[in-house]
N, C-alpha and C positions, 0 to 999 in steps of 0.2 A: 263214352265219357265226355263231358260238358269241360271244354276250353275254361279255365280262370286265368283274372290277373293275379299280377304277383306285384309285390313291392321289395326291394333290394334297397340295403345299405352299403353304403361305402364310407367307412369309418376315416377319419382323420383325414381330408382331402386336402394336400396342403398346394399355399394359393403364394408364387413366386412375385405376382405382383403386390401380393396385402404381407406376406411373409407371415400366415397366419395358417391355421389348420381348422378345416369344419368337416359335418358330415352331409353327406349328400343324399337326397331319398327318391329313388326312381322307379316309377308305377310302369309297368308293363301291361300291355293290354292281354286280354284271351288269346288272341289267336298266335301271340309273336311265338311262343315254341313251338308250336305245330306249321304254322307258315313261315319254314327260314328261307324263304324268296324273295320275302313280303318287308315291303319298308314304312318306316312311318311317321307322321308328323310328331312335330315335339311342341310342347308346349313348357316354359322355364318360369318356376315360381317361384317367389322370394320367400323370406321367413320359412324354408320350408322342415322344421323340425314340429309346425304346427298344421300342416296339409293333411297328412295324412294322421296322425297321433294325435291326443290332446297333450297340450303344452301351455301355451299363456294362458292362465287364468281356466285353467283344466279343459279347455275346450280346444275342439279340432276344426277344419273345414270338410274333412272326411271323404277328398277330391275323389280316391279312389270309388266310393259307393255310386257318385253322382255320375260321374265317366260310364264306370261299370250299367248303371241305369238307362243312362241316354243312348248308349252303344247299344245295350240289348233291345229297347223303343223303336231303334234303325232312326232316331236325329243325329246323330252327329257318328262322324268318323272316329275307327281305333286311335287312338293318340298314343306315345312314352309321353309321359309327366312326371318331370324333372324337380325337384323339392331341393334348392339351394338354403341350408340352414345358414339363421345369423350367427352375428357372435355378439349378442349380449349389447354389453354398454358399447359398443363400438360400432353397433347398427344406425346408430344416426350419423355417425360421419361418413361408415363405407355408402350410406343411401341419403346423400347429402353431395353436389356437384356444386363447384363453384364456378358459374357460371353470372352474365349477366341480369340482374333480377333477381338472384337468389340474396336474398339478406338476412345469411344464416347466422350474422352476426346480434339479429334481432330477435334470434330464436327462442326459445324457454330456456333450451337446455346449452350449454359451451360444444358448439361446432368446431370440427378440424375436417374439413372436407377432404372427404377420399374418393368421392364415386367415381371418379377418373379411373383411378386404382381396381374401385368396384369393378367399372364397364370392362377394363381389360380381362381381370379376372374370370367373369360372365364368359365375355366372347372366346378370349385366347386360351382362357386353359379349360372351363367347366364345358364350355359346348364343343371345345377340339376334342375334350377327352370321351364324352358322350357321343360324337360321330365317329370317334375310331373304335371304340367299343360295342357301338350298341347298332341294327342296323335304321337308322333318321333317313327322312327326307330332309338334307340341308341346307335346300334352299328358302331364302325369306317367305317364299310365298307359302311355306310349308312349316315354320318356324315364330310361334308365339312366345310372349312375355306377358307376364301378369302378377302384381302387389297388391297390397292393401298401406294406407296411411302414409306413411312413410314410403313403403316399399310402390304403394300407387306411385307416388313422386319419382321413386327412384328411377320406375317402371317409361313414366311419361319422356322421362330427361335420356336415357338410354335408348328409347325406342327410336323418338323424330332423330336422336344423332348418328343411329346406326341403322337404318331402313333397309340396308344390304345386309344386314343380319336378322333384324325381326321384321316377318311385315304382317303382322297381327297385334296387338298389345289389348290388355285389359289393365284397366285403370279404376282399381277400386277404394272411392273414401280417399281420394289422397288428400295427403296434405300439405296442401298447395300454400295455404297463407297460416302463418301463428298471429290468432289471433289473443287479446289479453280480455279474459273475462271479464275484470273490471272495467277497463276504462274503453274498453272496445277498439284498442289500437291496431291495426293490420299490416301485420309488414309480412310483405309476399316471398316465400319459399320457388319461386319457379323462374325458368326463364319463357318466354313468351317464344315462339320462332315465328319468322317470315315467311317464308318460304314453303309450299309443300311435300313432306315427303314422301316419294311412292310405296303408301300404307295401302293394304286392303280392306284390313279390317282394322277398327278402332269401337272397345266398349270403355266407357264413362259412367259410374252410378256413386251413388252416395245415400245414406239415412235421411231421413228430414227427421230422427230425433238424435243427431252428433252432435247436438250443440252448437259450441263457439269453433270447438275440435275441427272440422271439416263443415261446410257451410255452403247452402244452395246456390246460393248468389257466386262464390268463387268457383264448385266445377261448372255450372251452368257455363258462367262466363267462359270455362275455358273451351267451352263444349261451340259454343257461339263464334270465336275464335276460329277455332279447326272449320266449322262452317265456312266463315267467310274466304279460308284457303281455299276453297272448294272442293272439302267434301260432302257424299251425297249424304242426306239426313237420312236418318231412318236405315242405312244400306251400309255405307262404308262406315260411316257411324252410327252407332246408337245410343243411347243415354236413358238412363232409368234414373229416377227420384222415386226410391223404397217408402214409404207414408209411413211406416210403424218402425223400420230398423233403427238401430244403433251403431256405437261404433265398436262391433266384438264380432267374434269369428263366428260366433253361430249364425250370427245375422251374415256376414259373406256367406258361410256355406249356405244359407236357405234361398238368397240368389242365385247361387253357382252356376244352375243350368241356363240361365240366360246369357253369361258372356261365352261360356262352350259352344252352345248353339249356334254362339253369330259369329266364332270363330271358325268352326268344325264341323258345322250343319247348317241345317235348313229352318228355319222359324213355320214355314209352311204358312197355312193360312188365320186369318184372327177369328179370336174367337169371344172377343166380348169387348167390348171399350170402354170405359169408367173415365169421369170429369171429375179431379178435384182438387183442392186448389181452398180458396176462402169465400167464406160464407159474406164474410162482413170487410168490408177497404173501407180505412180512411179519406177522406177528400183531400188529407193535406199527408199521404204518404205514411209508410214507409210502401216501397213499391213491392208489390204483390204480383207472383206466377202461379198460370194454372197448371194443373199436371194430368195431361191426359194419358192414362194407362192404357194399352194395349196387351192383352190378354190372350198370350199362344198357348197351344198346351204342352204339359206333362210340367208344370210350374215357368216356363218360359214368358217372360213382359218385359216391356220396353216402353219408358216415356216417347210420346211422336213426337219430334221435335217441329216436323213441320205440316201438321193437322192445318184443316180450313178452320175455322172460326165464324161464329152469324151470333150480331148480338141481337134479341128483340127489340131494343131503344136504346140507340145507339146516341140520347142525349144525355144518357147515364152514364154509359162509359162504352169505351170503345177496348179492343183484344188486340196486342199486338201481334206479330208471325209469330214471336217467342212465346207465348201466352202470357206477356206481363200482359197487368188489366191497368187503363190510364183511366182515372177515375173522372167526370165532367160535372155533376150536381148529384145532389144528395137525391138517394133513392133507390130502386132495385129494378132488373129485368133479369130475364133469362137468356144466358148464353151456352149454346151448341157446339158440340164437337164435330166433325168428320171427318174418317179414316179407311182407307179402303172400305167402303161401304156400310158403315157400320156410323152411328152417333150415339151423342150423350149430351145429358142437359145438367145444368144447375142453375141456381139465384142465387145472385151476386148483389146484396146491398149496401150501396153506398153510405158513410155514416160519413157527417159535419165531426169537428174539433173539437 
């Protein structure tokens, strides 16, 4: 008979730090009742009454199938996946830290920041209760976090503060700056860190159709950022920019397997490269990135953050490391990708004002 996973609820889990009560939803992989020797990585995810069930806006992220998928492929490791549900209107303050940089005060919506309250929550009661119950590997390097929107934010602010507790994090769509559709004013949701913490893994991605919502130019930057702490690109970090997503859970779930992978497996080898990015730049700006995809299988990609670059006329414009493109006179060439052995082209025309 054929090992399944299972998923379990634990009803009304109440939280001494929030003085609040939610449910909890925890994916079990195949083998855990049959191998009780056997221990195992956890990965903790937010909003989780919509992971595995449809919930917001009738859609699910549907972790379980995609786990279940990747594990049987032999990419990634059995994992517990742990579904921490919100509580409604009160999910922007518990995933909300008032910290340096955060200017929750500029937000859309009236902030009363809790994530303090959140974080201990998280660590002290949900993940003690999870290791004395269930059998985890407890250590960081065994121990993931991952959000979406908010919960990316909450994900980012939780992870760099407590590295002795998670040393994995995926960071989906967060939302990092509220921005005001109209007048395009940006006031930043995050705190910036100095400092690096001992992370192993670190995934970053975002839609390029979120809108004002979540926005290339802010996780890029932050992605940019963790760079210059030094981590390694492409490896301890990765980053995707989705060319067709939005900001809805169907669109995470159809990623999924890309931040499992780089947390809990192996990407293995590439298997196609794609340039894309804009056909057409201004000469007087706004400043334009290209997005070179890298292409693993069984749906696994990754923007390279640090591909070669070769322009053919390079008095047209020149390719930054980041792949912004600095525009020099009106006109077009073609610029090259390369990545592990693998390129790609496009034409890139410069247009006047």
């Amino acid at each position: 008979m054929t090992n399944r996973s299972s998923i379990l609820r634990i009803e009304n889990f109440y939280s001494v730090s929030l003085n609040n009560r939610r449910d909890l939803f925890v994916y079990l992989p195949p083998s855990y009742g049959q191998d009780t020797a056997r221990r195992y990585p956890v990965l903790y995810m937010h909003d989780g009454q919509n992971i595995f069930h449809p919930a917001f806006n009738g859609y699910s992220w549907n972790v379980h199938e995609t786990v279940d998928r990747l594990v049987a492929l032999g990419r990634m490791e059995e994992i517990i996946v742990v579904g921490i549900a919100n509580m409604g209107m009160e999910r922007a303050d518990e995933f909300t830290h008032d910290l340096e940089g955060v200017l929750y005060r500029s937000d859309k919506v009236r902030i009363q920041p809790k994530g303090d309250l959140y974080e201990s929550f998280v660590i002290e009661e949900v993940k003690a209760y999870i290791d004395a119950v269930f059998r985890t590997l407890s250590g960081p390097e065994h121990t993931a976090l991952m959000g979406s929107s908010r919960g990316g934010q909450v994900t980012y602010h939780i992870g760099f503060r407590r590295p002795d507790i998670f040393g994995k994090l995926a960071i989906v769509s967060p939302y990092f700056y509220c921005v005001d559709p109209v007048s395009g004013t940006e006031a930043p949701q995050l705190h910036v860190f100095r400092q690096k913490p001992p992370l192993s893994n670190i995934w970053i991605d975002l839609g390029a159709r979120e809108g004002t919502l979540v926005m290339e130019k802010h996780v890029r930057g932050v992605a940019e950022q963790l760079l210059d702490l030094g981590y390694a690109a492409d490896v301890q970090l990765a980053y995707y920019c989705d060319p067709e997503a939005e900001h809805v859970e169907k669109d995470w779930a159809a990623r999924l397997a890309s931040p499992l992978v780089h947390m809990f497996g192996n990407r293995g080898e590439v298997q196609s490269l794609t340039l894309l990015g804009y056909e057409e730049v201004n000469l007087a700006g706004p400043a334009c990135r290209l997005n070179p995809i890298a292409a693993y299988g069984d749906g696994v990609a990754i923007t390279v953050l640090r591909p070669s670059y070769t322009v053919d006329d390079s008095s047209v414009l020149d390719v930054r490391v980041d792949g912004t493109i600095v525009p020099r006179q009106i006109g077009k060439t073609a610029v090259t990708v390369e990545y592990e052995g693998f390129k790609a082209t496009a034409i890139v025309r410069i247009t006047g004002e």
